[in-house]
OpenMM code with the backbone's topology and positions (N, CA, C; nanometers):
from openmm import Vec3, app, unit

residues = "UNK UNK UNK UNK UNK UNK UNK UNK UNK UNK UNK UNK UNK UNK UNK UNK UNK UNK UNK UNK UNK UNK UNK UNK UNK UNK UNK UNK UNK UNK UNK UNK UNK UNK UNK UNK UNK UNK UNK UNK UNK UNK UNK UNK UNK UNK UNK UNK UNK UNK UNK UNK UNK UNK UNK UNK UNK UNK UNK UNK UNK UNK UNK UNK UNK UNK UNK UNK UNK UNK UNK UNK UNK UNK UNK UNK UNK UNK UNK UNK UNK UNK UNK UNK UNK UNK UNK UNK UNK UNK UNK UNK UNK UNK UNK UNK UNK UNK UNK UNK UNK UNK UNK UNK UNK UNK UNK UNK UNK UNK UNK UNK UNK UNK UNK UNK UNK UNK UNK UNK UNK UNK UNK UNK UNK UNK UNK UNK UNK UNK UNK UNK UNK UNK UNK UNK UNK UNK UNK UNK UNK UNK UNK UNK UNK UNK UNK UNK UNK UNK UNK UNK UNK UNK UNK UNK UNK UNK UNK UNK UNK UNK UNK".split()
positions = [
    Vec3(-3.6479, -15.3126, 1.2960),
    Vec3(-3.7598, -15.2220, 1.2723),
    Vec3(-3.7676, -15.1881, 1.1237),
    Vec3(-3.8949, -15.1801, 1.0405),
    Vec3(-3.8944, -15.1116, 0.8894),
    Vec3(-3.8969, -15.0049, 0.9048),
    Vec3(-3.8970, -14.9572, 0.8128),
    Vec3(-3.8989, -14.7754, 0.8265),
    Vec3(-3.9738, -14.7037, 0.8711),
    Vec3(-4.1257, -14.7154, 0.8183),
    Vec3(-4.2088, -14.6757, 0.8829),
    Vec3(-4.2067, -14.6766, 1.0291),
    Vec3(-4.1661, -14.7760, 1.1322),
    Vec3(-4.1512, -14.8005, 1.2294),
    Vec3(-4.0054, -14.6699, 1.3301),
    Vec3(-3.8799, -14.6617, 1.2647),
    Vec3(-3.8325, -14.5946, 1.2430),
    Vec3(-3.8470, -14.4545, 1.2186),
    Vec3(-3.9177, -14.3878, 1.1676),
    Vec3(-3.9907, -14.3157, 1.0987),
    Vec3(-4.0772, -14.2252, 1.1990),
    Vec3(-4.1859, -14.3702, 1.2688),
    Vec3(-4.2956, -14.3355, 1.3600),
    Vec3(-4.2237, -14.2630, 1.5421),
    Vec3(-4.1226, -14.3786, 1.5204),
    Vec3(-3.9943, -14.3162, 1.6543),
    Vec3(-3.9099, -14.2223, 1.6509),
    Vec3(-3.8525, -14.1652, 1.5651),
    Vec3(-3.7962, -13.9988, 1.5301),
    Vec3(-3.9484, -13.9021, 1.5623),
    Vec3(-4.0250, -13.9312, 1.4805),
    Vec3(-4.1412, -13.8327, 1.4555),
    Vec3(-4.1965, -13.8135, 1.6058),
    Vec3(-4.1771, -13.9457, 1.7652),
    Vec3(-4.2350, -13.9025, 1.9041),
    Vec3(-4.1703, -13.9018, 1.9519),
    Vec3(-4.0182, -13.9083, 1.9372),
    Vec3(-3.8974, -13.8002, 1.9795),
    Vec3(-3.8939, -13.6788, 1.9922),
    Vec3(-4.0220, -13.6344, 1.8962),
    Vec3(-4.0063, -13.4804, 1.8802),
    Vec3(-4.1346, -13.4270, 1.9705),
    Vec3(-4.1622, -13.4984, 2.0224),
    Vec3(-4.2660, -13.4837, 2.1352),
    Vec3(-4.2846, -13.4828, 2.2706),
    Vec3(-4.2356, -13.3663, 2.3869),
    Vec3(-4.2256, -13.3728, 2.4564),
    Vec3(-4.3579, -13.4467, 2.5650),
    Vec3(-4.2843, -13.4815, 2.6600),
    Vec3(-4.3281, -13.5990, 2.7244),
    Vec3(-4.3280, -13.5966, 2.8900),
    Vec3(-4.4059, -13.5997, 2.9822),
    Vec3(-4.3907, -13.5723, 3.1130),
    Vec3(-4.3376, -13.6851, 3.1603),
    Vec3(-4.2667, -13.6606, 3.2319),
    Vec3(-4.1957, -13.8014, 3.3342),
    Vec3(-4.2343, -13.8434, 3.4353),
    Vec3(-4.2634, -13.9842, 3.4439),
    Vec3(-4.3956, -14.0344, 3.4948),
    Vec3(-4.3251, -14.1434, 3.5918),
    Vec3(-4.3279, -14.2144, 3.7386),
    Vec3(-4.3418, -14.3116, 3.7899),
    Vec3(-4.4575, -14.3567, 3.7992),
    Vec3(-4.5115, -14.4811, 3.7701),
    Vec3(-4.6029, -14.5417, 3.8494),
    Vec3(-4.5717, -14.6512, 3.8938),
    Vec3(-4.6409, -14.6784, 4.0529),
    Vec3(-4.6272, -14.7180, 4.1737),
    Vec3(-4.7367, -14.7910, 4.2305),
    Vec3(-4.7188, -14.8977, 4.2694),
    Vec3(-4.8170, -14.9616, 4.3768),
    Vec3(-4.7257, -15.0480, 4.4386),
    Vec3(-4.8800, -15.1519, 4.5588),
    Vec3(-4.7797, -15.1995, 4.6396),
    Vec3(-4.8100, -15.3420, 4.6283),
    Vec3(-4.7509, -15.4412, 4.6198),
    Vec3(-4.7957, -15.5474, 4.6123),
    Vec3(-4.7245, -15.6933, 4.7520),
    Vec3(-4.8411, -15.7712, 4.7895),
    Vec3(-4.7358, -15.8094, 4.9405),
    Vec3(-4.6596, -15.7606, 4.9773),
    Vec3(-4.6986, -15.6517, 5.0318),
    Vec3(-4.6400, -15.5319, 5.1053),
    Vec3(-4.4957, -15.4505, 5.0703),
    Vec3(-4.4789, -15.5058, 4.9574),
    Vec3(-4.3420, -15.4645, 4.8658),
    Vec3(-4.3978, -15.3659, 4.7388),
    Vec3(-4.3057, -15.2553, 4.7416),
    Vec3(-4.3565, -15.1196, 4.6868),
    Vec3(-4.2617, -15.1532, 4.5624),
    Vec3(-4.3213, -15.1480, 4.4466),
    Vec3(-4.3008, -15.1852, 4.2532),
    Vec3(-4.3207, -15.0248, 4.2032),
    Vec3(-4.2828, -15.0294, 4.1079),
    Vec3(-4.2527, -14.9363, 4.0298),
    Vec3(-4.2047, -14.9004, 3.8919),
    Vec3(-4.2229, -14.8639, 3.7889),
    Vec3(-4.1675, -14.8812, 3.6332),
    Vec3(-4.2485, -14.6829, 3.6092),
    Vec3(-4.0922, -14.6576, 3.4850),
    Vec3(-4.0802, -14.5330, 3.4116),
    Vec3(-4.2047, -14.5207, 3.3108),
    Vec3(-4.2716, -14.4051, 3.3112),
    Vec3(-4.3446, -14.3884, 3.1844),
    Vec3(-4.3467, -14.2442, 3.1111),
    Vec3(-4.3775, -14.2297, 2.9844),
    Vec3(-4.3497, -14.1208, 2.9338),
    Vec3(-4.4645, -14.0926, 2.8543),
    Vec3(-4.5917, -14.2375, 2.8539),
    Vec3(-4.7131, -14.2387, 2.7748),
    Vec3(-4.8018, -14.2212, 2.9245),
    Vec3(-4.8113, -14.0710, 2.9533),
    Vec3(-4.9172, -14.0377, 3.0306),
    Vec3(-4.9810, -13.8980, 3.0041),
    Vec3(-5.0836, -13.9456, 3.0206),
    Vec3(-5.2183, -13.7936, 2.9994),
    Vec3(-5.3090, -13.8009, 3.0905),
    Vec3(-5.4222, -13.6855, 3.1005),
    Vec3(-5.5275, -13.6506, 3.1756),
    Vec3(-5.6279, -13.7134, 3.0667),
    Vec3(-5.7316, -13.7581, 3.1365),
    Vec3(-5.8339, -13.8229, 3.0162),
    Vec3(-5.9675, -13.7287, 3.0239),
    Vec3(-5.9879, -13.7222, 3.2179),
    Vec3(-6.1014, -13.6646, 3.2108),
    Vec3(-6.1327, -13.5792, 3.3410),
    Vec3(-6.2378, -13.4771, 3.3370),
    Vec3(-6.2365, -13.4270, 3.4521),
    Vec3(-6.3195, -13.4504, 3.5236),
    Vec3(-6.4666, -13.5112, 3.4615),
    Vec3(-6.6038, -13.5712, 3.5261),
    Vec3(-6.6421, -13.7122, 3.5049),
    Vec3(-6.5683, -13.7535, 3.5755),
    Vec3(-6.4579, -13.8193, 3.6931),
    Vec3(-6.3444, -13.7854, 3.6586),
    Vec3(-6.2686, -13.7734, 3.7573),
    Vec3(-6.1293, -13.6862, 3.7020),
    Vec3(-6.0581, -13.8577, 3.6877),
    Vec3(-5.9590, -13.8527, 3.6096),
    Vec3(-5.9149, -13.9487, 3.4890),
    Vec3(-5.7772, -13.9848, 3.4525),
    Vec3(-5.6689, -14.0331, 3.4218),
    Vec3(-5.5751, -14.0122, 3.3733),
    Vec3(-5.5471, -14.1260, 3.2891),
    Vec3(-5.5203, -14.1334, 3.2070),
    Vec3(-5.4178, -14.2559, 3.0715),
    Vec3(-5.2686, -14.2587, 3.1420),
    Vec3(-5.2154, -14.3560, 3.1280),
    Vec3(-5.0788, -14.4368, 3.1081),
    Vec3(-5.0363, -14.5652, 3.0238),
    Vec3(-4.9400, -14.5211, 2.9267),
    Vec3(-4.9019, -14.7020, 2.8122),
    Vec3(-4.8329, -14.7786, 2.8903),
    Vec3(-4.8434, -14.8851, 2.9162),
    Vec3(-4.7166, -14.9722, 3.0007),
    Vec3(-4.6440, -15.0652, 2.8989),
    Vec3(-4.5308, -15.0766, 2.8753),
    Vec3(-4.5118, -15.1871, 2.7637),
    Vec3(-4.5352, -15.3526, 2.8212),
    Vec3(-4.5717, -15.4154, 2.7796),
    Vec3(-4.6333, -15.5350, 2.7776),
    Vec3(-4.5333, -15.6161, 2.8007),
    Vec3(-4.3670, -15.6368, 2.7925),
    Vec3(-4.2519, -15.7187, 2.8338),
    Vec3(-4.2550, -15.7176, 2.9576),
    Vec3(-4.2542, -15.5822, 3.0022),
    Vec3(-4.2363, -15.6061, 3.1715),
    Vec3(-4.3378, -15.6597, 3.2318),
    Vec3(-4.3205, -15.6671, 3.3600),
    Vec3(-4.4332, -15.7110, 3.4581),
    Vec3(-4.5335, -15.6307, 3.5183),
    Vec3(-4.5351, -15.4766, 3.5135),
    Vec3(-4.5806, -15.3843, 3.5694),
    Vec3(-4.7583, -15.3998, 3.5626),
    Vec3(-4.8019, -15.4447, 3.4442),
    Vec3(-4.9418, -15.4991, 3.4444),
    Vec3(-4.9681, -15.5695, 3.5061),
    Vec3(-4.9024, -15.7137, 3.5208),
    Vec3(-4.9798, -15.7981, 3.6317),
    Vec3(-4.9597, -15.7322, 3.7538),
    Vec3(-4.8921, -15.6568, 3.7925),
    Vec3(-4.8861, -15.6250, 3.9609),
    Vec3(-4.9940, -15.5368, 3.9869),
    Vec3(-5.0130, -15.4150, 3.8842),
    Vec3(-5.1213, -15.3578, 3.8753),
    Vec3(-5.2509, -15.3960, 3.8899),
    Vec3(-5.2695, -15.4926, 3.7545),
    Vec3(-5.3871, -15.5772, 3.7536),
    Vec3(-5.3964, -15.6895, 3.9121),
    Vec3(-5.2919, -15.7051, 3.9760),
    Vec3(-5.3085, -15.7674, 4.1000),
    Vec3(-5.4104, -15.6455, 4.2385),
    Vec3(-5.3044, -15.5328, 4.1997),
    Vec3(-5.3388, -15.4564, 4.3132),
    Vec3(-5.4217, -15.3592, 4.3156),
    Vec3(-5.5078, -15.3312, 4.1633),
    Vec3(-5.6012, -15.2959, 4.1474),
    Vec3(-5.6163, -15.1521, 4.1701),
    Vec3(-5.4488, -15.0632, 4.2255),
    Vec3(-5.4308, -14.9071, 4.2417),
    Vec3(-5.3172, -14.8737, 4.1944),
    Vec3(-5.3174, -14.7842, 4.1449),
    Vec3(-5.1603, -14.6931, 4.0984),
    Vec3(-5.1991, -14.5735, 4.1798),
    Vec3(-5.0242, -14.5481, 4.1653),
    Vec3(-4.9932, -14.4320, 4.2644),
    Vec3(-4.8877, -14.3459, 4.1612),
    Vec3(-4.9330, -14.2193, 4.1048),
    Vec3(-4.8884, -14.1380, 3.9942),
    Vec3(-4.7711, -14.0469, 4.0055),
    Vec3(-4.6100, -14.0982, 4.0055),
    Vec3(-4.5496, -13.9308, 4.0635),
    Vec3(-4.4980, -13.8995, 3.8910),
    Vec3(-4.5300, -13.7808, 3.8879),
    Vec3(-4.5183, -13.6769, 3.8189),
    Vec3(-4.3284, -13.6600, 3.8337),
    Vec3(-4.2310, -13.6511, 3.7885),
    Vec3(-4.0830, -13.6152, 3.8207),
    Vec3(-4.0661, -13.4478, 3.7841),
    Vec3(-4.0271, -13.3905, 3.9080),
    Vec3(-4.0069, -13.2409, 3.9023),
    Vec3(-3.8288, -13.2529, 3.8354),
    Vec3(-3.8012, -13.1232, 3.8334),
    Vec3(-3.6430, -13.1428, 3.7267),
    Vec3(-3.5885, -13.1693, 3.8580),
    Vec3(-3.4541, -13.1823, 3.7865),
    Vec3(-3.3705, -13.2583, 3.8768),
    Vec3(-3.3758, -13.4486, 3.9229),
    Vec3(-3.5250, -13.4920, 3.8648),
    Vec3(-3.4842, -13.6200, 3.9196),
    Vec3(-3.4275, -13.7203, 3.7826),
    Vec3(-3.4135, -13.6543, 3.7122),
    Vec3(-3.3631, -13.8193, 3.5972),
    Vec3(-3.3145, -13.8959, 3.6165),
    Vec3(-3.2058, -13.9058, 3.7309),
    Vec3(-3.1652, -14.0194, 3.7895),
    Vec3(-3.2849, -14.1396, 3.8595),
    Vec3(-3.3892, -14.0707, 3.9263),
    Vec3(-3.4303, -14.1694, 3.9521),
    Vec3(-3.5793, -14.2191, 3.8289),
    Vec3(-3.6089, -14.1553, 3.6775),
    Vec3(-3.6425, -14.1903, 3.5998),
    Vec3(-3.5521, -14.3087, 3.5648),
    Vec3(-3.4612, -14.2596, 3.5368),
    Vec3(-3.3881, -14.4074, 3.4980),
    Vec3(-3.3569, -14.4970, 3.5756),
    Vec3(-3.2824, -14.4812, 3.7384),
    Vec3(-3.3302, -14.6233, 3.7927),
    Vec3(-3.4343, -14.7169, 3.7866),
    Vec3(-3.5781, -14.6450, 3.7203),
    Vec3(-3.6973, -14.7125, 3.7859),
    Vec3(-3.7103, -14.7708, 3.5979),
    Vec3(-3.6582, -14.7149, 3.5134),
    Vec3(-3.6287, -14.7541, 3.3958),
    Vec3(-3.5687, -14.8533, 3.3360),
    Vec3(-3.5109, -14.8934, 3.4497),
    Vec3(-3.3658, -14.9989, 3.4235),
    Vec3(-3.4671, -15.1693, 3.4119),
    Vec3(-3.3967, -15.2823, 3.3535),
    Vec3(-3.4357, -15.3881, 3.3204),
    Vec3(-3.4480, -15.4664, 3.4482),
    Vec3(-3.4937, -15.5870, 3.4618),
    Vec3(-3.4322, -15.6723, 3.5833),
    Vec3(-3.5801, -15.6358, 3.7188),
    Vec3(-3.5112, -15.6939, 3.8154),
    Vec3(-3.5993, -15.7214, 3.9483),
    Vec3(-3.5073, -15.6079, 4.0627),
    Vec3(-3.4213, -15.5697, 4.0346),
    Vec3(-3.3407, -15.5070, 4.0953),
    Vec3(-3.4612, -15.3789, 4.2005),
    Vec3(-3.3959, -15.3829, 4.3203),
    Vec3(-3.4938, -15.2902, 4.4314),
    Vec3(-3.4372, -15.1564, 4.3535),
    Vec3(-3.5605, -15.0711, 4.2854),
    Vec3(-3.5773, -14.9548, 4.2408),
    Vec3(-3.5917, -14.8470, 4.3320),
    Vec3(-3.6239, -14.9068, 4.4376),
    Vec3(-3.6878, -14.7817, 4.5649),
    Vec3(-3.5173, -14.7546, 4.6892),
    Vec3(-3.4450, -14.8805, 4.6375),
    Vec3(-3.2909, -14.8483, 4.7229),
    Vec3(-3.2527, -14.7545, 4.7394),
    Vec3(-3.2277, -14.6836, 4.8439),
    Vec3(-3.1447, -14.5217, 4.8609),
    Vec3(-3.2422, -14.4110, 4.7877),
    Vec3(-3.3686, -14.4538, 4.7581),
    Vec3(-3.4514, -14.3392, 4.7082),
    Vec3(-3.5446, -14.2638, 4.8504),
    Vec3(-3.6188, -14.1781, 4.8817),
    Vec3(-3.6642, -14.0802, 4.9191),
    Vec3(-3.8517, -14.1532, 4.8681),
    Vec3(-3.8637, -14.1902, 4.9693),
    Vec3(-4.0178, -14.2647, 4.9495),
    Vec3(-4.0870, -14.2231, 5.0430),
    Vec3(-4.1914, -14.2409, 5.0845),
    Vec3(-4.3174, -14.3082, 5.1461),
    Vec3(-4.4424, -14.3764, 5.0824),
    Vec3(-4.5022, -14.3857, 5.1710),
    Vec3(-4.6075, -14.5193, 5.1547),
    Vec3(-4.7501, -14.3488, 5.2232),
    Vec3(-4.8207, -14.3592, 5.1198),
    Vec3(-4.9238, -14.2408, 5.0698),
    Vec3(-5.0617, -14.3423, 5.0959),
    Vec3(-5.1557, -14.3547, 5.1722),
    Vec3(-5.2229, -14.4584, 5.1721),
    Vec3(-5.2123, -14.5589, 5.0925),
    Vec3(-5.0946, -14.6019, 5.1562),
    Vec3(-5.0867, -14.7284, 5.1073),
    Vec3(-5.0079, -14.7274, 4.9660),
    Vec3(-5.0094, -14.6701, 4.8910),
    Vec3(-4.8763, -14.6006, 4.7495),
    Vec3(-4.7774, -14.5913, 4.8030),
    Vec3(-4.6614, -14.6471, 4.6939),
    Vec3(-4.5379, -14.5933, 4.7408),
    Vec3(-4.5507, -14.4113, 4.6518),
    Vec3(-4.5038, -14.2968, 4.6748),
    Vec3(-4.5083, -14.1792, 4.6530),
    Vec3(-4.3741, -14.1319, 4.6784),
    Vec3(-4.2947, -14.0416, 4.5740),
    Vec3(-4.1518, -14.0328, 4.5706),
    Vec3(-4.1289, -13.9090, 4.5796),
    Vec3(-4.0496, -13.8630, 4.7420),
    Vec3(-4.0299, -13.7440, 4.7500),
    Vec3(-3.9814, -13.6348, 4.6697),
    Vec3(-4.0346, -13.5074, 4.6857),
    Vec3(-3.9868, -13.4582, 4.5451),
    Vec3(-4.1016, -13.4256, 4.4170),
    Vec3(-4.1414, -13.5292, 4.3795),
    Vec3(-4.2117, -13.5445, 4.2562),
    Vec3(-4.2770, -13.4516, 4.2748),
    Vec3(-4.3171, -13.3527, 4.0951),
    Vec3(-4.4139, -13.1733, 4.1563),
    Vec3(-4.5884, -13.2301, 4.1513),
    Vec3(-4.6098, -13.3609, 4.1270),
    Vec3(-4.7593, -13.3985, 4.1174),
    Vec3(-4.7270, -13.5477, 4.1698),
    Vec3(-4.8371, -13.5521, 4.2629),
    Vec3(-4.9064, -13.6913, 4.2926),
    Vec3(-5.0320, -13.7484, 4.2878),
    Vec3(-5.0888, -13.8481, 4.1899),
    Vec3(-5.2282, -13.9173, 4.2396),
    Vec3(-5.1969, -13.9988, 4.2479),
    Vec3(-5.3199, -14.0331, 4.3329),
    Vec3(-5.3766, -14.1638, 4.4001),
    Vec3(-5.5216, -14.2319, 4.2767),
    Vec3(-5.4418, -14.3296, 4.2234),
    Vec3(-5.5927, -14.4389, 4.1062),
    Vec3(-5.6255, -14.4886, 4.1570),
    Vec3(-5.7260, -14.5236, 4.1161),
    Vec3(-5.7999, -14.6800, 4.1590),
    Vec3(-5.8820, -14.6592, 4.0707),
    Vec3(-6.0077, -14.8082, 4.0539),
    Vec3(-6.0368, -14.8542, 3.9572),
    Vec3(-5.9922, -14.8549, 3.8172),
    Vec3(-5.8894, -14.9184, 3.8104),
    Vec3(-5.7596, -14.9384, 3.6743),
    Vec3(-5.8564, -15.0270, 3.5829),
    Vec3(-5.8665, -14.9763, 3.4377),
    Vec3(-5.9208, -15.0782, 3.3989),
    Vec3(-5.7493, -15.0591, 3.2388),
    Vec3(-5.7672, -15.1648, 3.1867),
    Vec3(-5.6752, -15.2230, 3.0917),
    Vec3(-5.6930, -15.2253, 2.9580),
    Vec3(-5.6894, -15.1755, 2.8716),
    Vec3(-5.6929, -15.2143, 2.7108),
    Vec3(-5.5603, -15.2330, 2.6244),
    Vec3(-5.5601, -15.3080, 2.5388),
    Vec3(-5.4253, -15.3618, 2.4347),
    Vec3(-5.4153, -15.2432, 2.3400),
    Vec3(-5.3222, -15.2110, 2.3798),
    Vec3(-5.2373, -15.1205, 2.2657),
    Vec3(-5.1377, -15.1875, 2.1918),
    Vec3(-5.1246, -15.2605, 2.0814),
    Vec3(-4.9844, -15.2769, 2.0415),
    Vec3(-4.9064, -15.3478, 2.1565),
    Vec3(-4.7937, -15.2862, 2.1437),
    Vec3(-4.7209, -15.3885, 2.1993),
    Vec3(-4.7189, -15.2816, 2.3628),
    Vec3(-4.8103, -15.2345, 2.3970),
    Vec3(-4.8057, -15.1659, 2.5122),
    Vec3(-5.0078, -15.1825, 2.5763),
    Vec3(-4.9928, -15.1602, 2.6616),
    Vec3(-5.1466, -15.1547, 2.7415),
    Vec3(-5.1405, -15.0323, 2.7954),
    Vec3(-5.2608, -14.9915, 2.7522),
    Vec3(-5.3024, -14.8429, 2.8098),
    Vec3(-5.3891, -14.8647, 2.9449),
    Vec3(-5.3655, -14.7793, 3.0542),
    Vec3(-5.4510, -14.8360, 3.1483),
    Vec3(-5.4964, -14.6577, 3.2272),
    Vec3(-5.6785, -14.6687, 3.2132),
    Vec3(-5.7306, -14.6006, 3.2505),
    Vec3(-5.7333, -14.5918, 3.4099),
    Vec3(-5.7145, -14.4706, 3.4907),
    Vec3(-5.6962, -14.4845, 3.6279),
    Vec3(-5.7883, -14.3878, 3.6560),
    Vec3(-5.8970, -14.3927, 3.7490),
    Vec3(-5.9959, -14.3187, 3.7873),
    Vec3(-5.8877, -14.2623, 3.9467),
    Vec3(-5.8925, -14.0938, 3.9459),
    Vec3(-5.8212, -14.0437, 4.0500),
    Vec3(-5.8973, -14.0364, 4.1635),
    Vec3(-5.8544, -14.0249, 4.3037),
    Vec3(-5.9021, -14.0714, 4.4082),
    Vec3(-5.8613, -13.9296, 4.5035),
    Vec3(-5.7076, -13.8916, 4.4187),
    Vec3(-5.6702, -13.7840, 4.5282),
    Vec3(-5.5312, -13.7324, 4.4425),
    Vec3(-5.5369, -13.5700, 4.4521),
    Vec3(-5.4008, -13.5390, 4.3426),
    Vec3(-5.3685, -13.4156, 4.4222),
    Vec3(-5.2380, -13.3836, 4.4092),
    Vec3(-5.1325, -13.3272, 4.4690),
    Vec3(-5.0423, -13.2546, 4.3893),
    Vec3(-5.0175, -13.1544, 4.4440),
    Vec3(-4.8682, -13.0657, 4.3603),
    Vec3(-4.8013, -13.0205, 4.4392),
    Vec3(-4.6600, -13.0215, 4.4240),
    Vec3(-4.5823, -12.8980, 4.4726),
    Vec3(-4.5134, -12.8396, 4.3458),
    Vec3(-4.4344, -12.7164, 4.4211),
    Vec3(-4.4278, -12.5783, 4.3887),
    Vec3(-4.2985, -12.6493, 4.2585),
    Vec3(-4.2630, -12.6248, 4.1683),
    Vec3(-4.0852, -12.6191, 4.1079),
    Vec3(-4.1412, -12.6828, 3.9792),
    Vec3(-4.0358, -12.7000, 3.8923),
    Vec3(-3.9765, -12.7480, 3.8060),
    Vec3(-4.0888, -12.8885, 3.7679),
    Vec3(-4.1178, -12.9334, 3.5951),
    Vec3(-4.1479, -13.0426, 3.5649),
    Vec3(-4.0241, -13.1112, 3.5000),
    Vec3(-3.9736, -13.2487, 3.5267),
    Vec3(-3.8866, -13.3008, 3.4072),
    Vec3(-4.0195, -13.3219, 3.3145),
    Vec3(-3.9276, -13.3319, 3.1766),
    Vec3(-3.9690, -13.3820, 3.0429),
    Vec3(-3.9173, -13.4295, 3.0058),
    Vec3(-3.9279, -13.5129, 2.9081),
    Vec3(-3.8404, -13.6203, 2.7596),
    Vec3(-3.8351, -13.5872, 2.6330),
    Vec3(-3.7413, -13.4987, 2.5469),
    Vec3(-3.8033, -13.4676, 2.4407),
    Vec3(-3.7018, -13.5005, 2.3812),
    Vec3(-3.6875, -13.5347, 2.2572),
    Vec3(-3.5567, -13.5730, 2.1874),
    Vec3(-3.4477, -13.6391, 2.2678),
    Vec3(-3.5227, -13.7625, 2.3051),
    Vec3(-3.4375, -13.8350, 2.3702),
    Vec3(-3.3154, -13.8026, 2.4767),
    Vec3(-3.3951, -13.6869, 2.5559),
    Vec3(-3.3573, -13.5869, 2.6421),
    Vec3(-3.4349, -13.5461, 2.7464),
    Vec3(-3.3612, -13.5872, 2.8889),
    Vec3(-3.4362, -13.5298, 3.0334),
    Vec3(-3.4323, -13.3719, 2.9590),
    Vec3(-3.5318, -13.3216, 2.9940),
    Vec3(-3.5265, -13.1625, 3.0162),
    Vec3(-3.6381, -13.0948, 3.1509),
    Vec3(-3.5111, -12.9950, 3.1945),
    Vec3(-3.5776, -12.9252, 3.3515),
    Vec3(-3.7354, -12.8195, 3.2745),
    Vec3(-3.8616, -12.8523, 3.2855),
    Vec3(-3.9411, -12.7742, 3.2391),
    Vec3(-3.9828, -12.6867, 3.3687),
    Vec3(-3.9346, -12.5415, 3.3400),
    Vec3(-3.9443, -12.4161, 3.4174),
    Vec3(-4.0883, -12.3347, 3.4068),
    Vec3(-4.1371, -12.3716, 3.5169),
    Vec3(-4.2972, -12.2934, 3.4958),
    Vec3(-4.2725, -12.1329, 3.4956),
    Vec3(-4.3501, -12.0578, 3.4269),
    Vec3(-4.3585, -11.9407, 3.3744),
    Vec3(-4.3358, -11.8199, 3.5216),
    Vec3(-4.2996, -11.7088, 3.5028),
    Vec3(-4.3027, -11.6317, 3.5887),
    Vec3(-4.4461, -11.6089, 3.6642),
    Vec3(-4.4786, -11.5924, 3.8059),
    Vec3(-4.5933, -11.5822, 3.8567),
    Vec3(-4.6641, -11.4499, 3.7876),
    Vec3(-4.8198, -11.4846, 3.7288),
    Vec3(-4.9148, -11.3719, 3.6685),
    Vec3(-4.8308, -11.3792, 3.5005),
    Vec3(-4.7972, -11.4965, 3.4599),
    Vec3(-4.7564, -11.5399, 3.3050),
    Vec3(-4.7822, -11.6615, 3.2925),
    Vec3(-4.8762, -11.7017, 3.3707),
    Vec3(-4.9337, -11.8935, 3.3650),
    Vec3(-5.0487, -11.8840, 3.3080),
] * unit.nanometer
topology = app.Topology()
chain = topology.addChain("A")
for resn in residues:
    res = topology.addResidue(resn, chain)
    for name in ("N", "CA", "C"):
        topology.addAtom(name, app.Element.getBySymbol(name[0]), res)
């Protein structure tokens, strides 16, 4: 890496980051990869952004199956951020806490869930950003993980009537 490059990666270290699975299903086998490049885009149509890096495979399965399925990681799960993080073909969903959400795999636990469809794709660098039009979104009650300085952190929502 040059410096600048270097430079640009300290500087979104310092940027906390929601912890993200996304999920679909492809020949009836439920895929999955870590993300930390996710946002809300829009509310009229409600909207969301995700970066995927471009080494893995997670685009073509996407671009195959034409839906993502969004879990949000409440604290406590970094373990399974990083299983789904890890390199390889290895079954990510082993000994995890799943179901199948019309048709999404959806990971028990997680404090937010949507349901995308119509994914469309643009080149970022060495990552693809992919727009997901929401279909159906979900919360429960607890804790968000975050990533900030190269650090799970438990994010504690505010006392009730301080939100």
């Amino acid at each position: 890496m040059d410096q600048l490059q270097l430079e640009f990666r300290e500087a979104m270290a310092h940027v906390p980051a929601p912890v993200t699975i996304i999920t679909t299903t492809l020949g009836g086998m439920p895929t999955g990869t870590t993300v930390s490049a996710f946002a809300s885009l829009s509310i009229t149509p409600p909207m969301v952004l995700f970066a995927l890096d471009n080494r893995g495979g997670m685009i073509e399965r996407l671009r195959a199956s034409g839906r993502a399925g969004i879990n949000v990681l409440a604290g406590g799960q970094s373990e399974i951020a990083l299983q789904f993080a890890r390199h390889g073909e290895a079954d990510r969903f082993d000994g995890l806490g799943w179901h199948a959400d019309n048709g999404l795999p959806r990971i028990d636990g997680a404090t937010s869930w949507l349901r995308c469809e119509e994914l469309t794709f643009t080149p970022g660098g060495d990552h693809t950003v992919v727009l997901g039009t929401v279909m159906e979104a979900q919360t429960e009650p607890g804790s968000s993980l975050t990533y900030h300085l190269r650090t799970f952190r438990d994010l504690t929502p505010p006392p009730a009537g301080l939100g």
